[in-house]
N, C-alpha and C positions, 0 to 999 in steps of 0.2 A: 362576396368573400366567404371562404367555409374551411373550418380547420379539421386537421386532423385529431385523433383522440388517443393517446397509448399510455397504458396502463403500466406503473414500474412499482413491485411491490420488494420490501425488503425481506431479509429471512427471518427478520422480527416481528414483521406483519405491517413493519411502517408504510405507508401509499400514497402514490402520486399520479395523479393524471397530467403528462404530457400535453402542451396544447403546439401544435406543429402549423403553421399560416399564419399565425398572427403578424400582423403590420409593426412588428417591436424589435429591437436591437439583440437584449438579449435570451435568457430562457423565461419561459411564462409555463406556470404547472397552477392544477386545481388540489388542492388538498383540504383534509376532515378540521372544522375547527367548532369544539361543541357541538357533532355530528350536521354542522350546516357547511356547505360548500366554499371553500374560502380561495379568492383570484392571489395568488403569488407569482413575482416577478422576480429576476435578477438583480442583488442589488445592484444600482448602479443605470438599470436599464430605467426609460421614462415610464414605459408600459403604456394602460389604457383604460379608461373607466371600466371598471368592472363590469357594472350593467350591461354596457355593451360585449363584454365578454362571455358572458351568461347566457345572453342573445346568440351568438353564432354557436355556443355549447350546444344551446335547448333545439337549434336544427341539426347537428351534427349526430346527438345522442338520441333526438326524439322522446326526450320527457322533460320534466321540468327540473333543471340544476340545480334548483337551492337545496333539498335533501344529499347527502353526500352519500349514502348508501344506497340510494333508488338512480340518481346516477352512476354508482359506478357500477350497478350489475344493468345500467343500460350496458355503459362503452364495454362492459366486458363480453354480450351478449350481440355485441355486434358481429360482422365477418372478418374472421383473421384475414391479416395481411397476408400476401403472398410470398409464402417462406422464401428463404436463404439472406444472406449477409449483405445488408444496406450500408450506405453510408450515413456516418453516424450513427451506428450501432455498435454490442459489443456481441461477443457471442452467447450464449444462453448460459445462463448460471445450472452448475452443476446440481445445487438443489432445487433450482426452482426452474420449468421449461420454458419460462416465458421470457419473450426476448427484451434484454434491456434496454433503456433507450440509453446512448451517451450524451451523456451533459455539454454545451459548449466548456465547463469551468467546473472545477467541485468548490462546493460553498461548505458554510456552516450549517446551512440547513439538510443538507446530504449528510454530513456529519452526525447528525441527531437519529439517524435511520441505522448508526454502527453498533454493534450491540459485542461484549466483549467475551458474550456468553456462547456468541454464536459464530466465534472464530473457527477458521476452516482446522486447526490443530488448538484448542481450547487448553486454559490450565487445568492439568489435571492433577499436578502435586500440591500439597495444600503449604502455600506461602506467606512468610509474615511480611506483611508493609508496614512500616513507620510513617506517618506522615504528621507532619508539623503541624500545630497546633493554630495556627495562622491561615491554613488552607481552607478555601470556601466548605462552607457546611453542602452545598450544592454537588464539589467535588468528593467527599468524604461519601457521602451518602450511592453513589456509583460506583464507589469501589467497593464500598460494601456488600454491594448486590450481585459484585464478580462471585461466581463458585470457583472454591479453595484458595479465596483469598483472604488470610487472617488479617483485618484492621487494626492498630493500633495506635494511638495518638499521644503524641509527645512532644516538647520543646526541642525542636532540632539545631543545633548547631551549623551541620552541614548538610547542606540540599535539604528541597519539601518534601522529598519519598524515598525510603531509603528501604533497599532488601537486605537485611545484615548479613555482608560477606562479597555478596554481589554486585551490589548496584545502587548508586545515588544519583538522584535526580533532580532539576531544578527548575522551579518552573516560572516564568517570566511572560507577560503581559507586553505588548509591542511597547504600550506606553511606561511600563514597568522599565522597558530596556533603556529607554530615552533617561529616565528618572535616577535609576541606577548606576548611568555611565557619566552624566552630566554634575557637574558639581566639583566639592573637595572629594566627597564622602568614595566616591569610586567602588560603591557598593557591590555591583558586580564581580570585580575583579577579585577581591579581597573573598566573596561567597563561590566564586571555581576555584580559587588558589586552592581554598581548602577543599574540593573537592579532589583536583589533583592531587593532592598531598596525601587523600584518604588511602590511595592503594587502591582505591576500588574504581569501576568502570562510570567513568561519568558523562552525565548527559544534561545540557539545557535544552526545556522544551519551551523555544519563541512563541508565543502562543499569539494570533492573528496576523495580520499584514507589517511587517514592522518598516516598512516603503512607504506606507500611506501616512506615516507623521513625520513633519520636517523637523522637528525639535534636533534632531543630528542632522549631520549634513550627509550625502551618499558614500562620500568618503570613510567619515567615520563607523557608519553602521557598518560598512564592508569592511573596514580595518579591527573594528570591535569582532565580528562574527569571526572572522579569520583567524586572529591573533588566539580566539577562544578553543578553536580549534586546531591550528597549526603547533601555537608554540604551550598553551595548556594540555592539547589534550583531549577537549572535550567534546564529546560529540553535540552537533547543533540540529536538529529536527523542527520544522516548524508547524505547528498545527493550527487548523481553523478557526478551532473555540474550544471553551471548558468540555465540550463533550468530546471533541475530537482529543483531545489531551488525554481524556481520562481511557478513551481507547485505546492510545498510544503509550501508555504507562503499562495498561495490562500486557500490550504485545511484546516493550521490552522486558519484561520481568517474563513473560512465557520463553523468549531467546536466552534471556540471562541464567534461567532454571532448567528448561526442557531442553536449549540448543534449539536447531530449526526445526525441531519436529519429523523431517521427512529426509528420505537421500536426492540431494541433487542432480538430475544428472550430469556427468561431466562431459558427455555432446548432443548433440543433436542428432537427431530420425536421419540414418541416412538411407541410402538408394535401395528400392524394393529389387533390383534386378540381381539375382545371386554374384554377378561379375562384379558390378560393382559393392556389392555389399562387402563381398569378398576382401577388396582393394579397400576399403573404408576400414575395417576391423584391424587391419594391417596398419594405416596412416594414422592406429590410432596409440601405437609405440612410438617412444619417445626417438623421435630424429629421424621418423621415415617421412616420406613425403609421398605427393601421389605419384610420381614419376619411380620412386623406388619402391613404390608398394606395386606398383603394375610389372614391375624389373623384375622382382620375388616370384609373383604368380606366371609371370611367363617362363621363367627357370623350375619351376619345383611344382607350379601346375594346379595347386590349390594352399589355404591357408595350415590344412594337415599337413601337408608335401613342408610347407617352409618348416613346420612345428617338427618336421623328422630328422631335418637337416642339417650334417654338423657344420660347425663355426667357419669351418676350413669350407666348407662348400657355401656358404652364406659370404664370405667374404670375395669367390670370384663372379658374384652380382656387383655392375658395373650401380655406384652410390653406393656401394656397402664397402666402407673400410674396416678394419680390425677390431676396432674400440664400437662401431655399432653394429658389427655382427653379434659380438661378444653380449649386447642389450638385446637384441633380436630374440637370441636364443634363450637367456635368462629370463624377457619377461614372459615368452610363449611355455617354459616350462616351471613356473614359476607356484606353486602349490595355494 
């Protein structure tokens, strides 16, 4: 048996050795634990003595695994794979050239590798968080380490994170949502009502698997999240763990502040060939089509030609009636 070895490093410097052959169900990776070499499995998967994983490592890398540093400038020193797009891959990270491996499943331990600092459009206005005084000292200390993000701690009322003006948030534990819903007390409900009612943008953040505890029944978990969403309001996000939460709180509070950051575009790459490029630019006015955008360029002979053309000659193009000639010309001259 002999595995493969690939190397996934994050843009924080977090690192993982991929291990690719093993005899196991799910993902198996090597990572740094007190600079000695530690066997990590999928939760969930049985895996396989370490030892013996060690063993097919120490033929694969050709030096001795237990050092994490002396292995991984083996497997990095070994011969790259033969470029282009595998399956089960993603494509190369824009800041870093090396190719990723794709996970079967993202975990919490993927989570721990997300860094808030190192978002592709980062906070760059400096914003106050609230958060409740109840909230783990684990997650408080994360946010703190966000740049331009002012900390402040206080008895909250409504939700555990609040941006004043913006945005309130609430954050739930899978076992929290069982604990919450169950009972007289209807804790939940009564903590998004007033969310709802705040006027501000609100969000529960489910935090783990909330399928993997039967304390509800399927019914109710799906009736619970819906109802929170449909007829409250509120938006429902579910994260990994405390680290992946605390990422996801920075990136709503970056949307909630900065907006997306970037312009989207509103289509897609179309045809290199100038004919059809041509007919695309045209199909991309409201109510043409490509059978009427080909009708245009065959009448008037280019997208100039249409932009020249008045309304009355736009209209005897067979698909151009009066009311979308009338658009045609308004949005091609449109300043």
């Amino acid at each position: 048996m002999s595995v493969r070895l690939n190397v996934w490093k994050a843009a924080n410097g977090f690192t993982r050795i991929y291990l690719n052959g093993l005899p196991v169900e799910g993902k198996a990776w090597l990572q740094s634990s007190g600079g000695r070499t530690a066997v990590q499995f999928e939760r969930g998967s049985k895996g396989m003595p370490d030892a013996e994983v060690l063993a097919l490592v120490a033929v694969a890398a050709g030096c001795d695994p237990a050092r994490w540093m002396d292995l991984l400038e083996a497997v990095e020193s070994l011969p790259a794979a033969p470029r282009g797009r595998k399956p089960n891959r993603m494509a190369s990270s824009r800041r870093n050239d090396t190719e990723a491996v794709r996970p079967e499943r993202w975990t919490d331990v993927d989570a721990e590798a997300l860094d808030p600092n190192d978002m592709a459009h980062p906070l760059t206005q400096e914003t106050v968080l609230v958060i409740d005084d109840r909230e783990p000292a684990e997650m408080v200390d994360r946010l703190r380490a966000v740049a331009n993000l002012k900390i402040e701690i206080a008895s909250l009322e409504t939700g555990d994170y609040v941006v004043p003006g913006k945005l309130v948030i609430e954050r739930k534990t899978a076992a929290d949502l069982a604990a919450s819903v169950i009972g007289d007390s209807k804790r939940l409900f009564w903590q998004t009502d007033r969310i709802a009612a705040s006027g501000e943008r609100g969000i529960l953040l489910l935090e783990g698997d909330a399928y993997s505890q039967t304390n509800m029944s399927l019914p109710s978990i799906t009736g619970t999240l819906t109802y929170l969403s449909v007829i409250q309001g509120v938006s429902v996000i579910p994260t990994l763990s405390l680290a992946h939460s605390a990422y996801t709180i920075v990136k709503a509070i970056r949307h909630a502040v900065q907006g997306l950051g970037y312009e989207l575009n509103l289509r897609g790459s179309g045809p290199k060939d100038p004919a059809g490029a041509a007919a695309f630019v045209l199909e991309g006015i409201p109510g043409v089509s490509a059978v009427t955008a080909r009708a245009l360029l065959a009448r008037f002979g280019s997208v100039a030609g249409v932009a020249r053309a008045e309304v009355e000659a736009l209209r005897e193009v067979p698909g151009v009636g009066p009311k979308r000639a009338e658009v045609i010309s308004a949005v091609l001259h449109t300043q």
